[in-house]
C-alpha positions in Angstrom: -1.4 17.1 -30.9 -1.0 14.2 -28.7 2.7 13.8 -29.8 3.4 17.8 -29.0 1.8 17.0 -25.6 4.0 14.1 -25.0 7.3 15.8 -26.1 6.6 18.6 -23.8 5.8 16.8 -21.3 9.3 14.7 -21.3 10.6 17.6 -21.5 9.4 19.0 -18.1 10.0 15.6 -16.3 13.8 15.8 -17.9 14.3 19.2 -16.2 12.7 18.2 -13.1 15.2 15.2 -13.1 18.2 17.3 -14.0 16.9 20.0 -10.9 19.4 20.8 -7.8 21.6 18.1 -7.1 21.1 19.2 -3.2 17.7 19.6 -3.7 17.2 16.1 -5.1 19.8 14.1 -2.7 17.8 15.7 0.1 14.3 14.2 -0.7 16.2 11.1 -1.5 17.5 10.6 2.6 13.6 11.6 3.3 12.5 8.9 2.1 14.7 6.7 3.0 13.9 7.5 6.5 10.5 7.5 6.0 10.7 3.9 4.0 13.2 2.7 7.0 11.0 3.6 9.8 7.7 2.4 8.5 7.9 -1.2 7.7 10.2 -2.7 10.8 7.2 -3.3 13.0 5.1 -5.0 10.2 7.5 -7.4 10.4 9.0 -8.2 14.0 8.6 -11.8 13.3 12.1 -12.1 11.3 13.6 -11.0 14.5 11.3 -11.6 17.3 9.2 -14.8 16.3 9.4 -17.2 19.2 9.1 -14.0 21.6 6.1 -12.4 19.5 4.3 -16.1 19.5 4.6 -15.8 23.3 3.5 -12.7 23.7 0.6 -12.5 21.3 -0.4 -16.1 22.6 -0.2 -17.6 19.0 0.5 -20.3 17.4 3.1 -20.8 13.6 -0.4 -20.9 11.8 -2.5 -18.2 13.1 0.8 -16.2 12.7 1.0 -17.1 9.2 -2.7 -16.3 8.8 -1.8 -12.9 10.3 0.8 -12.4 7.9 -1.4 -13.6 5.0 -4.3 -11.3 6.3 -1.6 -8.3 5.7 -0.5 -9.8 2.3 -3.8 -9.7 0.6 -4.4 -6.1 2.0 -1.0 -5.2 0.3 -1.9 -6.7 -3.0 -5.3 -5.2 -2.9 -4.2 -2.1 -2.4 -1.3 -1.8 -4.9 -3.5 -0.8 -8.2 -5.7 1.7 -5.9 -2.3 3.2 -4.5 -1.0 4.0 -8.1 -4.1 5.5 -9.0 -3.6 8.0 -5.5 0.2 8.3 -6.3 -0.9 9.9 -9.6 -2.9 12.6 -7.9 -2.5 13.1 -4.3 0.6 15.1 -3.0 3.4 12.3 -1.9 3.9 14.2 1.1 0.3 14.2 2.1 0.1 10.3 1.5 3.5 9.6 3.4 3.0 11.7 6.7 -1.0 9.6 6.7 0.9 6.1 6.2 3.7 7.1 8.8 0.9 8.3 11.8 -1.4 5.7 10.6 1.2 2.5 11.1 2.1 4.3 14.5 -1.3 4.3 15.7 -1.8 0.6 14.8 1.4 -0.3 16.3 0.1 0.9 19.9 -3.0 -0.8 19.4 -1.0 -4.2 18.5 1.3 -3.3 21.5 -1.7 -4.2 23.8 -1.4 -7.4 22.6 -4.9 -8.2 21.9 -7.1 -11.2 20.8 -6.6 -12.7 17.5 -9.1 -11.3 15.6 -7.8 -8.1 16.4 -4.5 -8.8 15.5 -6.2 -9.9 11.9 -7.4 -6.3 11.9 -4.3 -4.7 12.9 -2.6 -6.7 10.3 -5.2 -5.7 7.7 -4.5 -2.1 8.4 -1.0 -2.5 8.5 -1.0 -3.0 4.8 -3.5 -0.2 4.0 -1.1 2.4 5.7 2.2 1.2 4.1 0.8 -0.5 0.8 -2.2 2.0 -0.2 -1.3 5.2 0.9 2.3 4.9 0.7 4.5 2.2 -1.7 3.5 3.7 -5.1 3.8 7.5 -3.8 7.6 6.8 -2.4 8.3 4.8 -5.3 7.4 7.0 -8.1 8.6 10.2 -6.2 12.1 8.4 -6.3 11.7 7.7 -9.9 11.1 11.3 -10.7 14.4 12.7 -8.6 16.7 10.4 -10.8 18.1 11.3 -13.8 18.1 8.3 -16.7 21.6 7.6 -15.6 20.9 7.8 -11.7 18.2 4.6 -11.5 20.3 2.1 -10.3 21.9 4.3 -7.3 19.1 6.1 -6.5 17.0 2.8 -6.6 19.7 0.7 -4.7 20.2 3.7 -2.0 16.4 3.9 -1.0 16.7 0.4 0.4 20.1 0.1 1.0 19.6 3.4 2.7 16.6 2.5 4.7 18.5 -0.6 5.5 20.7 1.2 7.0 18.1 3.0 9.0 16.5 -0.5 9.9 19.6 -2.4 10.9 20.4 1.0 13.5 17.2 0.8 14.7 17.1 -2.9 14.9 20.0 -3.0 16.9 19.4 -0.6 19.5 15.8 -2.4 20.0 17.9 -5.7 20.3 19.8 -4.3 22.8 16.6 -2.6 24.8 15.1 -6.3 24.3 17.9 -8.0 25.9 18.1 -5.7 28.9 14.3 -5.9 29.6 14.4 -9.9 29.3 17.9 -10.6 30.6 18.7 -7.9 33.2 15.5 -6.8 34.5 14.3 -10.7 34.3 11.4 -9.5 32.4 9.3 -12.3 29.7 10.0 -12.4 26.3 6.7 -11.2 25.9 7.1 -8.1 27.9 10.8 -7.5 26.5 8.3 -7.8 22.8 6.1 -5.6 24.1 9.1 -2.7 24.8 10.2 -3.3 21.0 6.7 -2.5 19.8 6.5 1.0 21.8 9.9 2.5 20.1 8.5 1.4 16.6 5.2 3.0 17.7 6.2 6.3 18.4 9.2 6.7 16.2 6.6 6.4 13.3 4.4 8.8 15.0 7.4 11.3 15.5 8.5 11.1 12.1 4.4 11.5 10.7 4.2 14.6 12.2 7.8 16.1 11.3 6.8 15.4 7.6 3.8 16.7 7.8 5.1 19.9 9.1 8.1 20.5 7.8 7.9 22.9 4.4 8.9 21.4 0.9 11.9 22.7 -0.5 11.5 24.7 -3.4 12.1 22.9 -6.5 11.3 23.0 -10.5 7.9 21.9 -11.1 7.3 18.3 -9.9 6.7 15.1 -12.1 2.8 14.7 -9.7 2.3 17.7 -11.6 3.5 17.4 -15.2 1.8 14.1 -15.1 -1.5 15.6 -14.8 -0.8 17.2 -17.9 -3.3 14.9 -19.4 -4.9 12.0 -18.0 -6.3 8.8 -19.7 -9.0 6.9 -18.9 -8.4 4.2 -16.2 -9.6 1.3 -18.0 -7.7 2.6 -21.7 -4.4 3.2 -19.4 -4.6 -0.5 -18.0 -5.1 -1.9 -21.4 -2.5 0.3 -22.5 -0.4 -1.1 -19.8 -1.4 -5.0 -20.2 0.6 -4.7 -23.8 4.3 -4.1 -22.5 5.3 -7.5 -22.7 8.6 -6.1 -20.6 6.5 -5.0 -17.6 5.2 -8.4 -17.5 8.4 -10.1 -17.0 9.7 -7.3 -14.8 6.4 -8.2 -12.4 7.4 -12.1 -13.2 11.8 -11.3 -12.1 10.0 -9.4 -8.8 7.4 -12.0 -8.2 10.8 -14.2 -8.1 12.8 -12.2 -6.3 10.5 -11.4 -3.8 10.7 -14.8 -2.4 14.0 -14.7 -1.9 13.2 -11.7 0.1 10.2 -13.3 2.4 12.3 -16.4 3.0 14.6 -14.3 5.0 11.6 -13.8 7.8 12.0 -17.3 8.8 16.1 -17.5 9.8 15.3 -16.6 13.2 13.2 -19.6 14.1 15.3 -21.8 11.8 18.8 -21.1 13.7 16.8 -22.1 17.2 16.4 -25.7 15.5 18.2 -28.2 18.0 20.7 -29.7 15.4 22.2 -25.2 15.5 22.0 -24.8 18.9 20.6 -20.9 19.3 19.3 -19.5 21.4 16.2 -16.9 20.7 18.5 -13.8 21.6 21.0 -15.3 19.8 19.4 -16.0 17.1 18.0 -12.8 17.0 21.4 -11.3 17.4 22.4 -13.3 13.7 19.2 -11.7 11.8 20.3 -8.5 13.0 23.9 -9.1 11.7 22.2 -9.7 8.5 20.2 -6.8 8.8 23.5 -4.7 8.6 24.1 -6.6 5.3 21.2 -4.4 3.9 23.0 -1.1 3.2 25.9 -3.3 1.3 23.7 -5.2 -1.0 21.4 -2.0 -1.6 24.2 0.5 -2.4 26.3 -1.8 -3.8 24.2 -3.5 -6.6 22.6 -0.3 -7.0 26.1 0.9 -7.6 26.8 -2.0 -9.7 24.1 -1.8 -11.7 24.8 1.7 -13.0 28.2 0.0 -14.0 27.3 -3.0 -15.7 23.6 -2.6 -16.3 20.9 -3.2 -13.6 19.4 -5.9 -15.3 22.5 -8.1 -15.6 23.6 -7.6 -12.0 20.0 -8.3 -10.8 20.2 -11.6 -12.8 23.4 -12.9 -10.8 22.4 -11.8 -8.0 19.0 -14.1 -8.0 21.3 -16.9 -9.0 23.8 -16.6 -6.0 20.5 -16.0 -4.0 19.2 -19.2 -4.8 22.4 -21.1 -4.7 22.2 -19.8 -0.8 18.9 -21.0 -0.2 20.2 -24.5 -1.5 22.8 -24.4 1.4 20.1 -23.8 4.0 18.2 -27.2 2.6 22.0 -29.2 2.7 22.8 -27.2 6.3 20.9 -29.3 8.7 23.0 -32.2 7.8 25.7 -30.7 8.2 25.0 -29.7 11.6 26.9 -26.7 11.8 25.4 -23.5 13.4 28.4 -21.6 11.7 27.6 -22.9 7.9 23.7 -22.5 8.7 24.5 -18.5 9.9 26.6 -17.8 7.4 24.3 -19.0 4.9 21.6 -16.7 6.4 23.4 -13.6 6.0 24.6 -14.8 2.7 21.3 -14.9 1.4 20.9 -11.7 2.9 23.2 -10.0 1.3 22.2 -11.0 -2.2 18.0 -10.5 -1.3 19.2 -7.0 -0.7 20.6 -6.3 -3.5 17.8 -7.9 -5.5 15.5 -5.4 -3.4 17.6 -2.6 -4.5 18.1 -3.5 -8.2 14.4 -4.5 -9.4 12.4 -1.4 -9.5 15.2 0.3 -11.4 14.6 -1.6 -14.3 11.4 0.2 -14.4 12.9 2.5 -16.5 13.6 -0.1 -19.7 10.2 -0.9 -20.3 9.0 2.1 -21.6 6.1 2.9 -19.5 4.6 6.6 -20.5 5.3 9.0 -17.7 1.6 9.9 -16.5 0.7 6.7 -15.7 4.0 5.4 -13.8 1.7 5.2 -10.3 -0.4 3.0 -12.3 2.2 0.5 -14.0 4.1 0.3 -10.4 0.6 -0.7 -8.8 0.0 -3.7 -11.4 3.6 -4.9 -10.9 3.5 -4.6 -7.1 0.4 -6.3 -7.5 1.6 -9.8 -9.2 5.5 -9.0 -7.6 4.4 -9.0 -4.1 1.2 -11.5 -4.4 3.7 -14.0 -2.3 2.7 -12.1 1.0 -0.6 -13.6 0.5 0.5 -17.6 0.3 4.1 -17.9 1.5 3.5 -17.3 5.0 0.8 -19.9 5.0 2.8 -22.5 3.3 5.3 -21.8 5.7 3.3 -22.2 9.0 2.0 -25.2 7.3 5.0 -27.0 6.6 6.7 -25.6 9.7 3.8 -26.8 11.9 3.0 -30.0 10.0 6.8 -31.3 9.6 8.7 -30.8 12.7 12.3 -30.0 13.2 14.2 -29.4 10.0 12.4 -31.0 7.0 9.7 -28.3 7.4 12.5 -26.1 6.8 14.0 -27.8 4.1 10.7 -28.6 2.1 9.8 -24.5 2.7 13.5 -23.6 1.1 13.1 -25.9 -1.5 10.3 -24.2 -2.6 12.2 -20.9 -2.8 14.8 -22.3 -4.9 12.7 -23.4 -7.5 11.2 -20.2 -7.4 14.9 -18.6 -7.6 15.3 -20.7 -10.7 12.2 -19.3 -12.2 13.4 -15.6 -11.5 16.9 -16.4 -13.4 14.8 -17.6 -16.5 13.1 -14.2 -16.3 15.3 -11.9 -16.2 17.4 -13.8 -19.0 14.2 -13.6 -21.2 13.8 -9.9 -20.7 17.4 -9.3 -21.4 17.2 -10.8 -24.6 14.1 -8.9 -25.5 16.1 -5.4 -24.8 18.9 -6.8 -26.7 16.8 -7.6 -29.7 15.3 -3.8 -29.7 18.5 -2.2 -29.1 19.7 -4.2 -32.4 16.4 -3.4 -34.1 
């Protein structure tokens, strides 16, 4: 019986795969929207650091503490969001996530005490980790056909790259006139940059939640309801894939090549590169642009050569980048230090766009796909918790460049680790597709 329920239920999720092309492209550019909007004002720092430690009247380590404070919440909430992804509407949890960031994003805009930005920070990840990672992510899953992962994958952030780097830029520009024409503090000019992330998120909230659903074949939320285990059975159930676990270890990896990429704003203003904050601001948002390339493309790529082989070089040249941002401060080059920077940038991208894919090689049963993305986001993203300590630590405690250097040598290692990885899991998929 179980096996008749399982084959019919393949079958429904093949059909709802296989749906309109239109219909499924569509809800693809929806969420890339909604993915590109969300997240930019979690993280203003990666643009905006010195200005936001102005204006918030902060220091490196009570930023870092804020950005740990939003880490845990993420982490936290990863398990409990597959579990809601599995039976809540993904257009009910998106539009929440959407008005819910907005609304914290005016509070934060008020620039209030610290403890308040700990809050803020707190709810930041409950809005875009509970109520809305798992949903967007296995909504996307269920639009692509088997042979679609890696695009599909690869355009959602490459995609809401695209979205990010557009809106980054015309915020750059709004910062620069508030600050440099009108004479206004960086604080204030931070202040402005808040406010269009604010109400953009707000905007888009209530569009989604307005706007009817297209008609489609019978969606995988559904068809996974079919029948439901029992938590604890399904995460036992889970625990036993050794290929999720080293999927959670190549995005645990990965992942810091991501985070590292918050601090190249306040690492080009080091004396020995000579930037300024706008212009260093101007660089990050240069890489920013490099988002929709490494996205598409390795998604792109993947589908060609596989998505696991691609992801693998891809952490190697990542690393290999991070290693020229330890060697660039003797060098003393503000050119070789940017161009490393968006380097880096490039290949995190398409690291971001490539991992989830391979999702789809580790045979995880279709109901519980909500569930197996919450315990790999879980383990995958647990760096937001610690990295932006360490980094304030070494930052604060090591001036100039050595805090800088110490903090990327880290990363590499890490990098290293993520290669390893993803070579171990290849050679596990190569063994079964021998077997």
């Amino acid at each position: 019986m179980d096996a008749k329920i399982k084959k019919n239920v393949a079958e429904q999720v093949d059909s709802v795969g296989q749906g309109s092309k239109l219909y499924r492209y569509s809800q693809l550019a929806l969420l890339v929207i909604a993915a590109g909007a969300i997240y930019p004002v979690l993280y203003l720092r990666q643009l905006y650091q010195s200005s936001m430690l102005v204006g918030l009247g902060i220091d490196d380590m009570q930023l870092g503490y804020l950005y740990s404070g939003l880490g845990w919440a993420l982490v936290l909430s990863y398990i409990p969001s597959g579990w809601l992804a599995d039976r809540v509407p993904a257009k009910v949890l998106i539009s929440f996530s959407l008005l819910g960031t907005g609304a914290l994003a005016l509070w934060y805009a008020t620039f209030p005490s610290f403890r308040y930005l700990l809050l803020i920070f707190i709810g930041f990840g409950l809005t875009t980790g509970l109520t809305f990672w798992a949903a967007l992510l296995k909504r996307l899953k269920s639009l692509a056909t088997k042979e679609e992962q890696g695009r599909f994958f690869g355009f959602l952030d490459g995609g809401r790259g695209l979205v990010e780097a557009t809106l980054a830029t015309l915020v750059y520009k709004l910062f620069t006139h508030y600050t440099k024409v009108e004479g206004q503090t960086l604080g204030e000019g931070f202040q402005h940059v808040i406010h269009v992330y604010a109400y953009l998120c707000l905007t888009l909230g209530l569009i989604v939640a307005i706007l009817p659903s297209p008609s489609a074949p019978r969606q995988l939320d559904e068809v996974a309801q079919t029948k439901r285990g029992n938590l604890l059975s399904d995460l036992a159930m889970l625990s036993k894939i050794p290929e999720l676990w080293l999927m959670a270890a190549i995005i645990f990896c990965g992942y810091h090549l991501f985070v590292v990429t918050y601090s190249f704003s306040a690492y080009l203003e080091l004396d020995g590169f000579g930037f300024a904050a706008a212009a260093a601001a101007g660089i990050t948002t240069i890489k920013l642009w490099t988002r929709p390339f490494g996205g598409i493309g390795g998604g792109w790529l993947g589908d060609l050569f596989t998505n696991l082989r691609v992801l693998t070089v891809a952490i190697a040249l990542a690393t290999l980048g991070v290693i020229g941002l330890v060697a660039a401060p003797m060098l003393k080059s503000g050119v070789v230090a940017a161009g490393f920077v968006i380097f880096v940038g490039l290949m995190a991208y398409a690291i971001r766009g490539l991992y989830w894919a391979i999702l789809d090689v580790c045979n995880v049963p279709v109901r519980v796909t909500g569930l197996a993305i919450g315990i790999v986001s879980v383990i995958g993203y647990s760096p937001d918790t610690y990295v932006p300590l360490l980094n304030g630590w070494l930052t604060q405690h090591f001036g100039g460049a050595l805090g800088y250097q110490l903090y990327y040598s880290y990363i590499a290692v890490v990098g290293v680790l993520g290669v390893i990885a993803a070579c171990t899991l290849q050679k596990r998929i190569n063994r079964r597709e021998s077997a």
